[in-house]
C-alpha positions in Angstrom: -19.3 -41.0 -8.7 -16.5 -40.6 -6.5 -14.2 -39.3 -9.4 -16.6 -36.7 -10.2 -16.7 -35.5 -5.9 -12.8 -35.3 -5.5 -13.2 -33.9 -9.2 -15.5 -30.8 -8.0 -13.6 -30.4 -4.8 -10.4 -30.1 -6.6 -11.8 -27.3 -9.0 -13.3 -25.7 -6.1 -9.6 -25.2 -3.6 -8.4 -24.2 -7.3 -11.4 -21.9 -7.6 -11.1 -20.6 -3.9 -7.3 -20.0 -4.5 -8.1 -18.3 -8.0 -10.2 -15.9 -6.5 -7.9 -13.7 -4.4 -6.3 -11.9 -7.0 -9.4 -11.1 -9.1 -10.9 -10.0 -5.1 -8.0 -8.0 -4.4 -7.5 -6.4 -8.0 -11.1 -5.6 -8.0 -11.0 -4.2 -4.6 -7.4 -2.5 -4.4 -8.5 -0.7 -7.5 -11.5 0.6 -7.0 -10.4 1.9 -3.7 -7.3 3.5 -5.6 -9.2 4.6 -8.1 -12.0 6.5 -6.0 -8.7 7.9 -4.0 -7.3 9.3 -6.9 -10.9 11.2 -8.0 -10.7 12.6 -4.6 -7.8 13.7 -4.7 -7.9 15.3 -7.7 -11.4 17.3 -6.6 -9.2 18.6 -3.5 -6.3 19.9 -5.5 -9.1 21.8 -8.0 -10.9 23.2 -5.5 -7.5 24.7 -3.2 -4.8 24.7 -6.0 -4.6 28.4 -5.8 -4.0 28.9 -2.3 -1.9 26.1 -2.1 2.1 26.6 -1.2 4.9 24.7 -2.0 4.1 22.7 0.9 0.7 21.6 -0.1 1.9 21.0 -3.5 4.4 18.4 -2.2 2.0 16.8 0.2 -0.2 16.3 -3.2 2.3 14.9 -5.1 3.6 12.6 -2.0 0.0 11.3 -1.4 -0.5 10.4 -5.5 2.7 8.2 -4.9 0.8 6.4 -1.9 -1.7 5.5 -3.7 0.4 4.2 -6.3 2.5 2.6 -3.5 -0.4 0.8 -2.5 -1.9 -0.6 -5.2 1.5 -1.9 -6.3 2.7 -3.5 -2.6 -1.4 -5.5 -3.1 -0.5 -6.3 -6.9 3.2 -7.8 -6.1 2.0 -9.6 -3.0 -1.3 -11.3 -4.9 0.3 -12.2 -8.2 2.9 -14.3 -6.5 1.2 -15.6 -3.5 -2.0 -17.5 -3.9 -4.2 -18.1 -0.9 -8.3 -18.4 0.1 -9.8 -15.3 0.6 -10.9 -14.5 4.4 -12.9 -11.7 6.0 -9.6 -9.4 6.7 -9.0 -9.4 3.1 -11.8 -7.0 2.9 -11.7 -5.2 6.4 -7.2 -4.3 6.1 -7.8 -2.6 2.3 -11.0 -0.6 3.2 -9.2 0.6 6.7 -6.1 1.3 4.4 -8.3 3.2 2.5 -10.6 5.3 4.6 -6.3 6.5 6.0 -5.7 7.5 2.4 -9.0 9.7 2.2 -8.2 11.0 5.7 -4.8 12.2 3.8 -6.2 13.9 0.7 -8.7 15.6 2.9 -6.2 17.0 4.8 -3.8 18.0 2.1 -4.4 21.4 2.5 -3.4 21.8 6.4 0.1 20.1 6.4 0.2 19.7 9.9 -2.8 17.6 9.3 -1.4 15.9 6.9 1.4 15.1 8.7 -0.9 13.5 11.3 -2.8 11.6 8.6 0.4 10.1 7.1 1.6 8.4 10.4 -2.1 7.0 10.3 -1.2 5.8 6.8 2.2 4.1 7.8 0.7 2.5 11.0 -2.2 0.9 8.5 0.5 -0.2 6.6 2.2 -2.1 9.5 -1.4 -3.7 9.4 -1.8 -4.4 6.1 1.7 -6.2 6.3 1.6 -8.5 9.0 -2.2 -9.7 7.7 -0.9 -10.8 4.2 2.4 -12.3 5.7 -0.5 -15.5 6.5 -0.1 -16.1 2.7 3.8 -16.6 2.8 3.9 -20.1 5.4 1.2 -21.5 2.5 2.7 -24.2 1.0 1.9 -23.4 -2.3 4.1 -19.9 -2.4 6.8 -21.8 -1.2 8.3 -21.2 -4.4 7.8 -17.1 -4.1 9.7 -17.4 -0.7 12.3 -14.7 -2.3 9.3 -12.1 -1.4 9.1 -13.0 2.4 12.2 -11.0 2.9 11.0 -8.3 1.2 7.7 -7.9 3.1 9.4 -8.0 6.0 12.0 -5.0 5.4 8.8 -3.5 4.2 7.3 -4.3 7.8 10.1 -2.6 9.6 10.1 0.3 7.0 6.1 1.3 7.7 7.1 1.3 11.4 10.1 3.3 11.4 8.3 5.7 9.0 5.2 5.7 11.4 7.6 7.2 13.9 9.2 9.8 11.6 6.0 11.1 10.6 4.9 11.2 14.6 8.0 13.1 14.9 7.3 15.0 12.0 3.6 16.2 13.1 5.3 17.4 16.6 7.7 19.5 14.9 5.3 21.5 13.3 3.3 23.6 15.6 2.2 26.9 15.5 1.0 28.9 12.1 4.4 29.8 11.0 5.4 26.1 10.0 2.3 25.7 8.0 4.4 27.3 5.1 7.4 25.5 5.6 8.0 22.4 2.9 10.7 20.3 4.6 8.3 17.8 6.4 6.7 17.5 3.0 9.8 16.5 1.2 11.2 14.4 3.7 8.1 12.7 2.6 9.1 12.2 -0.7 11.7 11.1 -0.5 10.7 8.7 2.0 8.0 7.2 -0.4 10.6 7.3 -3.6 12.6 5.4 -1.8 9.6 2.8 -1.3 8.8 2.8 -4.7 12.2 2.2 -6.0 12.7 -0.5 -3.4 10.0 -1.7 -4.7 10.8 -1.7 -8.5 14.0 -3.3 -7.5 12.8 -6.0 -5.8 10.2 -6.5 -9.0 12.6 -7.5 -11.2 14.5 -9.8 -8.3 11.0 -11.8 -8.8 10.8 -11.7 -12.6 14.8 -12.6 -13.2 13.7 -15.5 -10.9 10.9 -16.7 -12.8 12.5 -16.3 -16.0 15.1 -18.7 -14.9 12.8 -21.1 -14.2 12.6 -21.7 -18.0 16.1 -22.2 -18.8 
């Protein structure tokens, strides 16, 4: 009898641990998923009064989604942790920033604004899932805490830029203009590629492990 208890209680910490990926997956991409609808309904309906600007603002905010829902996939596949009411509150927050951005697409001052919204809820987002890295059980996955910490730093330096970004452009004149917009890209390539890089840091480590 007490076999079978510490039995059930070791398949439910195993089932409690289990269960954040499938949350987050399920969650992360529905929210990405509905982001990307809406984003493609706003390019459809302004695409032909859009200028280079807007263009680029589209293009930059389809990589933030996709920056997204990679940073939640890397962090979740090789951290394992219980599920706690934040876990739903930071990714819907993150979200609702994301719609603020497509909506705004068109107005890139706006946008502007609604980007250094987006990098603050990343600074969020960042410091809530660094509780999974002092687990014990990612102690092995301790290569990544390095990682989400330059990516910390990164999402409030770019927070700032953007700020700065948003108080450059005033007046109707700058509304044409396409050099905040590709600052912004390549602000968030750089993300991305950082974060390809730092990918296959993880896999070559794992591989290793079966040598």
């Amino acid at each position: 009898m007490k076999e079978d208890r510490e039995q059930q209680r070791a398949r439910i910490r195993t089932d409690l641990r289990l269960s954040l990926p499938t949350s987050y997956f399920t969650l992360i991409s529905l929210i990405q998923g509905t982001a990307i609808g809406f984003l493609g309904t706003v390019v459809a309906e302004h695409h032909r009064t859009f200028s280079p600007a807007n263009w680029l603002s589209a293009v930059v905010t389809l990589l933030i989604i996709i920056q997204v829902w990679n940073e939640y996939r890397m962090s979740v596949t090789v951290w394992a942790g219980v599920p706690v009411l934040q876990d739903s509150v930071v990714p819907f927050t993150l979200g609702a920033s994301e719609f603020w951005l497509i909506f705004a697409i068109p107005t890139t001052r706006a946008w502007l604004l609604a980007l250094t919204f987006v990098a603050l809820g990343g600074i969020v987002a960042y410091i809530h899932v660094q509780r999974l890295a002092q687990l014990p059980e990612n102690e092995e996955m301790a290569v990544h805490r390095p990682y989400m910490r330059g990516q910390l730093v990164l999402s409030l330096a770019y927070s700032v830029v953007f700020g700065g970004l948003w108080l450059l452009y005033r007046g109707d004149q700058r509304e044409s203009s396409a050099w905040g917009p590709a600052a912004a890209l390549v602000m968030v390539t750089g993300l991305l590629l950082r974060a390809e890089w730092h990918w296959r840091r993880v896999l070559d480590i794992v591989s290793s492990w079966e040598e």
